[in-house]
PyMOL commands that place a pseudoatom at each C-alpha (Angstrom):
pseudoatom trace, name=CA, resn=UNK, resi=1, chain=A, elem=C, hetatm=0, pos=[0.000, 0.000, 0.000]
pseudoatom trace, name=CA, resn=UNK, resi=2, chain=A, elem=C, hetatm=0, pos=[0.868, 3.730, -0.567]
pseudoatom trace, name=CA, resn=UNK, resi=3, chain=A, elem=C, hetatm=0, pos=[1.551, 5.416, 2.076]
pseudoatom trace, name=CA, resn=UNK, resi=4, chain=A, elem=C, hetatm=0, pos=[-1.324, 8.009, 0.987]
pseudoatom trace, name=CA, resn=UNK, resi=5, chain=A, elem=C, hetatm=0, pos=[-3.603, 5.242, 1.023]
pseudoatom trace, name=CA, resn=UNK, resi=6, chain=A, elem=C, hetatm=0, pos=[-2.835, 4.129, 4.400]
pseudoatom trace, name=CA, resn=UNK, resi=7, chain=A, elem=C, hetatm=0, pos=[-3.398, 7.806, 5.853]
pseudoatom trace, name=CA, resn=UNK, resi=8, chain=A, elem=C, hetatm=0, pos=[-6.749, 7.864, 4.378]
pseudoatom trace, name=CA, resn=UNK, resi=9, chain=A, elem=C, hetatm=0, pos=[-7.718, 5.189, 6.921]
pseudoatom trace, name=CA, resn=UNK, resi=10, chain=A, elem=C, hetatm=0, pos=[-8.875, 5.166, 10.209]
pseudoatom trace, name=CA, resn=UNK, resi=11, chain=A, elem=C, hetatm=0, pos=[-6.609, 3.965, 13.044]
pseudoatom trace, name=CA, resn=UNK, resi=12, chain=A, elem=C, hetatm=0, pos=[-8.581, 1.155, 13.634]
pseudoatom trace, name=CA, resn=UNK, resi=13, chain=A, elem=C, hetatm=0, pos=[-8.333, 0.392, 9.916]
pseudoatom trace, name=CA, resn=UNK, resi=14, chain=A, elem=C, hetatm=0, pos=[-4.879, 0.384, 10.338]
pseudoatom trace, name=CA, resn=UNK, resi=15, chain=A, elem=C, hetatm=0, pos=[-4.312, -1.522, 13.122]
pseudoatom trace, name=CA, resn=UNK, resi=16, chain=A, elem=C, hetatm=0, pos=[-6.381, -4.487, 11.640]
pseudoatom trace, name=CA, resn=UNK, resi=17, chain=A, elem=C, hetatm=0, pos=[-4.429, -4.122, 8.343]
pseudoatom trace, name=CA, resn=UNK, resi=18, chain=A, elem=C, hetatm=0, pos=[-1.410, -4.615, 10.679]
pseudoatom trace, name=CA, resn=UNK, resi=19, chain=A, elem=C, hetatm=0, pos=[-2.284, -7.703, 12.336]
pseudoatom trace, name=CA, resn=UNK, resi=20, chain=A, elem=C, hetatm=0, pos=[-2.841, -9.084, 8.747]
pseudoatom trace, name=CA, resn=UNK, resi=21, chain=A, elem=C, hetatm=0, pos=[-0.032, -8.418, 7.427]
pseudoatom trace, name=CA, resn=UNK, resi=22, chain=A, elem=C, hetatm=0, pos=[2.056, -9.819, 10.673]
pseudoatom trace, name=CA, resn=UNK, resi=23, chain=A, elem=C, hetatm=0, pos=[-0.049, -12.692, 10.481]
pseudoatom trace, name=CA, resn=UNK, resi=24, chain=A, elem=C, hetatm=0, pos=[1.138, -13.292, 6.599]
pseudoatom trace, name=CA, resn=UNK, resi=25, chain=A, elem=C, hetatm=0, pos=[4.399, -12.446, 7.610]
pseudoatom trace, name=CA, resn=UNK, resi=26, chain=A, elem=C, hetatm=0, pos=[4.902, -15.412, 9.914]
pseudoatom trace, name=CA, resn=UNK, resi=27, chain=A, elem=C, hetatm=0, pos=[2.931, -17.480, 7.124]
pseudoatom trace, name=CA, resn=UNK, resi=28, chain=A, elem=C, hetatm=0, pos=[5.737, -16.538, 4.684]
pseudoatom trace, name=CA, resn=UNK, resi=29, chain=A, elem=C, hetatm=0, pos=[8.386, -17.071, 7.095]
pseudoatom trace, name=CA, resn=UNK, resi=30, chain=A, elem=C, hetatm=0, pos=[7.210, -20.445, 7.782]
pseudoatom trace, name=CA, resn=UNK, resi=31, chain=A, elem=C, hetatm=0, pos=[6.830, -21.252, 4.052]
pseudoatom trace, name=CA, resn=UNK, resi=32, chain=A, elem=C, hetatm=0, pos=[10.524, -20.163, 3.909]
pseudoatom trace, name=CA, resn=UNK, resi=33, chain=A, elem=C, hetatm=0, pos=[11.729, -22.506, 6.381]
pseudoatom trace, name=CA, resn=UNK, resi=34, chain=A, elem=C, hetatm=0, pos=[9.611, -25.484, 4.846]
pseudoatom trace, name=CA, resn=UNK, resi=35, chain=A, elem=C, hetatm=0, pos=[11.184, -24.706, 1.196]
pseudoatom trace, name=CA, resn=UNK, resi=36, chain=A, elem=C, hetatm=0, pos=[7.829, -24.202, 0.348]
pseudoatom trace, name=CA, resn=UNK, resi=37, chain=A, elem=C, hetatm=0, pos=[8.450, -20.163, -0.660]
pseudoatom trace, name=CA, resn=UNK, resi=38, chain=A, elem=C, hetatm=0, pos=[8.596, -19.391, -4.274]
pseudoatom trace, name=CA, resn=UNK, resi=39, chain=A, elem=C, hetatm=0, pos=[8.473, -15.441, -4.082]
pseudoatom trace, name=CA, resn=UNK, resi=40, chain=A, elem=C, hetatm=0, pos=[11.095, -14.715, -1.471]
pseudoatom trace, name=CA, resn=UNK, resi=41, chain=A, elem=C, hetatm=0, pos=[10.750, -11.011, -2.394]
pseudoatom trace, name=CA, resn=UNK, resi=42, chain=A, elem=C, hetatm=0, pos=[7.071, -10.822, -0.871]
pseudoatom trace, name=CA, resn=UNK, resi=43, chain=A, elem=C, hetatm=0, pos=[8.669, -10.961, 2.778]
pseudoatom trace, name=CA, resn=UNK, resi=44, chain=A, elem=C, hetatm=0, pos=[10.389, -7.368, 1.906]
pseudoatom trace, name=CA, resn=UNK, resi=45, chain=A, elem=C, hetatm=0, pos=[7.280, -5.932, 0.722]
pseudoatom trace, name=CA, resn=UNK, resi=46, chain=A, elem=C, hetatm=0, pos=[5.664, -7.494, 3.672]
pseudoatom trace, name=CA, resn=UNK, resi=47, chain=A, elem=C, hetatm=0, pos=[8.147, -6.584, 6.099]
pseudoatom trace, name=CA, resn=UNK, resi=48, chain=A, elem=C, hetatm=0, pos=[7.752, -2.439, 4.676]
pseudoatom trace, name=CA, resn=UNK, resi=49, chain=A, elem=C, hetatm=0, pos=[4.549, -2.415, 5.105]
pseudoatom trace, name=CA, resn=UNK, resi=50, chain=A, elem=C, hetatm=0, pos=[4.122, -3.198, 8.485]
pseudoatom trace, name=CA, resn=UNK, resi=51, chain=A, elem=C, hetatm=0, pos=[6.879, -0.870, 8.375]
pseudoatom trace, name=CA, resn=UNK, resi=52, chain=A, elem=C, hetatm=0, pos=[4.598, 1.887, 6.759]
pseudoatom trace, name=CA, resn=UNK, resi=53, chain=A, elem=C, hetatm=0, pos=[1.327, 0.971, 9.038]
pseudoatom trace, name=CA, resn=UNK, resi=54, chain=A, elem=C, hetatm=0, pos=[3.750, 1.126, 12.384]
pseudoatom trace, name=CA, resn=UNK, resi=55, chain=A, elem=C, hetatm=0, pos=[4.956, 5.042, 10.707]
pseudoatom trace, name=CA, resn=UNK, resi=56, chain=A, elem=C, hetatm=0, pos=[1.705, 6.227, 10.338]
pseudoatom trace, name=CA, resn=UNK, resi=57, chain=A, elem=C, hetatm=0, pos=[0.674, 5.374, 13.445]
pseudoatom trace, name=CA, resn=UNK, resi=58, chain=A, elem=C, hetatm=0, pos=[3.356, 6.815, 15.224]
pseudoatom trace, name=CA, resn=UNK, resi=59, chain=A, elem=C, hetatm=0, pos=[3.061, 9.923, 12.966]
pseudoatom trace, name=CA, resn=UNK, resi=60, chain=A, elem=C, hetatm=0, pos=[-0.864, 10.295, 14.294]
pseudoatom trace, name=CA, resn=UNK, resi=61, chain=A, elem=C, hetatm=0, pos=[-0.204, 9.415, 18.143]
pseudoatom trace, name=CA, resn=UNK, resi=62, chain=A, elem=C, hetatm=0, pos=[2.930, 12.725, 17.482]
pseudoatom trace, name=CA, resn=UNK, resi=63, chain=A, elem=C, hetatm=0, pos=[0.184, 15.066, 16.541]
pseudoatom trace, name=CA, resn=UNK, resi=64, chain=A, elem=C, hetatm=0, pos=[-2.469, 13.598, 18.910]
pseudoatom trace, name=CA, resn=UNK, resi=65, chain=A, elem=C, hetatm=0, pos=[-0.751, 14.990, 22.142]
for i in range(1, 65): cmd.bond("trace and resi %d" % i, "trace and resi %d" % (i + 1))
show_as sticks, trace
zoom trace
């Protein structure tokens, strides 16, 4: 995701987003361990947006206080 796409959502939007993407992040890193991981390159664009997610977050608690 774009990081202007992300903004548009609510926290709670992103937070579940989040968890999803942590959750296929351990599925991929499993996969990887089994030899059963064709596209290694999907746990980098995993891996930056959780990345991007954890940003924006931190970017809206900033301007919150």
């Amino acid at each position: 995701m774009k990081p202007e796409e992300i903004r548009a959502l609510s926290v709670e939007e992103i937070k579940a987003k989040m968890s999803d993407a942590r959750e296929e992040l351990m599925k991929l890193r499993f996969q990887q361990v089994n030899g059963q991981l064709t596209d290694t390159s999907r746990l980098r664009i995993v891996r930056r947006n959780i990345a991007r997610f954890m940003t924006i977050l931190n970017e809206r608690a900033g301007t919150a206080e």
